[in-house]
C-alpha positions in Angstrom: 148.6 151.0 128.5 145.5 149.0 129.7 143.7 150.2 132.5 140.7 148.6 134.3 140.1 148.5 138.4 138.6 145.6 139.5 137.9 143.7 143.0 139.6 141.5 143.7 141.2 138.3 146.1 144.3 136.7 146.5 145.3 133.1 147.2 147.3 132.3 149.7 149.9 131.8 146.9 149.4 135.2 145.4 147.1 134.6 142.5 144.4 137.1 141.8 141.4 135.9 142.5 139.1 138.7 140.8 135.7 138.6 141.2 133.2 138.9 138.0 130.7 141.9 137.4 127.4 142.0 138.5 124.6 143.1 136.7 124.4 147.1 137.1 120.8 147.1 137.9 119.6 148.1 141.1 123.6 148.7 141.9 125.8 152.1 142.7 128.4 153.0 139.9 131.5 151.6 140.8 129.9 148.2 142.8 129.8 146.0 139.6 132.5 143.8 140.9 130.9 144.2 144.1 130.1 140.4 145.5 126.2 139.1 146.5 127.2 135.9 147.8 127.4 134.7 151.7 131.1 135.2 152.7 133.4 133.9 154.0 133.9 133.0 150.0 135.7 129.6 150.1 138.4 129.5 147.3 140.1 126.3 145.8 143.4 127.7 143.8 144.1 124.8 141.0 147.4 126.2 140.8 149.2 125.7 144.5 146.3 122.9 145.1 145.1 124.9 148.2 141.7 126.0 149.5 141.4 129.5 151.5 138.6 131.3 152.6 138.4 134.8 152.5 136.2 137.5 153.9 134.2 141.1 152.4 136.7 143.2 154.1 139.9 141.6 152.6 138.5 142.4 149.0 140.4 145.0 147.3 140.5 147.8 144.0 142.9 147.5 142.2 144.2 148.1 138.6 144.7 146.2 135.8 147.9 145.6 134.1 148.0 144.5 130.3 149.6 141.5 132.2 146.4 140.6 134.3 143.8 141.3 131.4 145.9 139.1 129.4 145.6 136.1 132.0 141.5 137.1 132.6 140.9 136.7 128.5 141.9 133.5 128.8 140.2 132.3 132.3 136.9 132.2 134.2 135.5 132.2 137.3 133.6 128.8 138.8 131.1 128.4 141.3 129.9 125.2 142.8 127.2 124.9 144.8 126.9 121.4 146.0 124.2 119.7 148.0 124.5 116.5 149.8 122.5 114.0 148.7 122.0 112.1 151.4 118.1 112.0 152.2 117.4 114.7 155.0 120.4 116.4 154.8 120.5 118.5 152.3 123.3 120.7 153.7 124.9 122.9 151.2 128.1 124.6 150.6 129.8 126.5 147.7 133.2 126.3 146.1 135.0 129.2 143.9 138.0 128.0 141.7 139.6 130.1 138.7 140.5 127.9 135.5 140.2 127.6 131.6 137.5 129.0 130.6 137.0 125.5 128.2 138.1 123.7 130.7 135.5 120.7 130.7 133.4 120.8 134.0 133.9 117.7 134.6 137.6 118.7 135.5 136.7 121.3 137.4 134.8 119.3 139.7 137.1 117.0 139.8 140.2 119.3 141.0 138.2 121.0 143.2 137.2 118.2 145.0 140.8 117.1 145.2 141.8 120.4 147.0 138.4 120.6 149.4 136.9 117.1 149.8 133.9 117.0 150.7 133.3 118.5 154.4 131.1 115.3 156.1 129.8 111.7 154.7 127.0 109.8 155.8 127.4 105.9 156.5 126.1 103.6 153.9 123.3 100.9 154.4 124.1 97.6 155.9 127.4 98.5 157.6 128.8 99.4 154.2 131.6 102.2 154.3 130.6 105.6 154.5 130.2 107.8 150.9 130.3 110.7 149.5 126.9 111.9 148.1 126.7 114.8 146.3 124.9 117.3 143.8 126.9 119.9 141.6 125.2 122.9 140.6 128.8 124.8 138.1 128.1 128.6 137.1 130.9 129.7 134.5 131.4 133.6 134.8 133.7 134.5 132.1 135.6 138.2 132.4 135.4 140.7 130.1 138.8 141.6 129.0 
């Protein structure tokens, strides 16, 4: 029998959403799945093509099943941070999304876009129609299963 704990989310549809380790520097045993970034965590699920957000106190322990490390082996966790472009905005917002891990990132921009578009857009010059400007910044955090 396989038996991990890890922390852990869940989509709206009732996939796990488990977060990756952290480095165990400067961290108490047992916080390596602990999350640093700025919550709510904003989560676009590839598989029911719905986003959810999802706060610190919602994440849970839990244990592994041979059935869950199977699925992580195969899967990573992606972050995008994107930036607008448009000059002197620069607002920023971040994106998690679980898929292949050799899924192209290309894709995975692409299909997380579909689920969240993007949140505001700026008009273009000359009356043209407003666009979509934006910078991708894609961490890969693969699990260790």
């Amino acid at each position: 029998m396989y038996l991990q704990q890890v922390f852990l989310l869940r989509c709206p549809c009732g996939k796990p959403i488990v977060l990756p380790r952290q480095s165990p520097l400067g961290r108490d045993e047992g916080q390596q799945y602990r999350p640093t970034d700025k919550w709510p965590l904003v989560f676009a699920c590839i598989d029911c093509e719905r986003s959810s957000a999802h706060l610190a106190r919602k994440v849970q322990l839990e244990d592994t099943d041979e059935k869950l490390a199977q699925y992580l082996r195969t899967r990573s966790l992606w972050r995008l941070e994107i930036q607008c472009a448009h000059e002197s905005c620069g607002e920023r917002w971040t994106i998690y999304t679980i898929e292949a891990k050799d899924a192209p990132e290309i894709d995975v921009v692409r299909a997380v876009r579909r689920i969240v578009p993007p949140t505001h857009i700026h008009p273009g010059a000359q009356g043209q129609l407003p666009f979509p400007a934006e910078r991708y910044n894609v961490s890969r955090f693969d699990y260790d299963f």
